[in-house]
C-alpha positions in Angstrom: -5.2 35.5 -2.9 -8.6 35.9 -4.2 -7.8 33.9 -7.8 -6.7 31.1 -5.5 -9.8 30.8 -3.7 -12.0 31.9 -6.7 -9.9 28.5 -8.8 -10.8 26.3 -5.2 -14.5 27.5 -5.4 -14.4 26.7 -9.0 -12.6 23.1 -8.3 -15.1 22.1 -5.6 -18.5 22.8 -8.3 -16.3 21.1 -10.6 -15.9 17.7 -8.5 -19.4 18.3 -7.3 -21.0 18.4 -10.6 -18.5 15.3 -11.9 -20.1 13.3 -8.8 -23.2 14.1 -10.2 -23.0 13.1 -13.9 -20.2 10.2 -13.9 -22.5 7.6 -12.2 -24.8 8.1 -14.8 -22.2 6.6 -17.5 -21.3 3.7 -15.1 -23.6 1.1 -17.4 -20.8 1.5 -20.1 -18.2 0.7 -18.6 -18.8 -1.8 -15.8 -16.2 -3.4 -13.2 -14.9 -6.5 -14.0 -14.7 -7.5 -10.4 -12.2 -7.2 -7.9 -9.3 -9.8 -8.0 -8.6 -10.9 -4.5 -5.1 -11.1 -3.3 -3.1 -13.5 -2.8 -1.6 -14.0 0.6 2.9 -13.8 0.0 4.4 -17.1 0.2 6.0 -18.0 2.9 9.9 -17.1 3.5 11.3 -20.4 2.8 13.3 -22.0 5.7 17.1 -22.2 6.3 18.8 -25.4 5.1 21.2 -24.4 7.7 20.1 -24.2 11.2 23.5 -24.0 12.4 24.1 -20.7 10.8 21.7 -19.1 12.7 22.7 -20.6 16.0 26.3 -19.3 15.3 25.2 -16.0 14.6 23.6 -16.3 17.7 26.1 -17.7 20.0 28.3 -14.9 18.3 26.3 -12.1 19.2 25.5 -13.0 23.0 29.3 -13.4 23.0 29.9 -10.0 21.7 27.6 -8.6 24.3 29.7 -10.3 26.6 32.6 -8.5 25.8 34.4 -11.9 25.2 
């Protein structure tokens, strides 16, 4: 149990000391900026409106029991 917190102990100075050092380099390789998103397209519209009204009027009749 103790090589498991000695390797944690050692993981933690590790990250610590990479906090410390990477900003340093940051000059060489710079961001190039974030890319906002684009907002999904829309879901396009049924040519069909009666479809959905059948599938509709089917279902409240099911629920019916008819």
């Amino acid at each position: 149990m103790g090589t498991v917190y000695a390797f944690l102990y050692l993981l933690v100075l590790i990250m610590r000391a990479i906090a410390v050092v990477v900003p340093r380099f940051n000059y060489l390789m710079p961001d190039t900026g974030v890319v906002p998103a684009r907002p999904a397209p829309a879901a396009a519209r049924p040519a069909d409106d009666g479809a959905a009204l059948a599938v509709a009027v089917a279902a409240a009749a099911a629920r019916k029991g008819r």
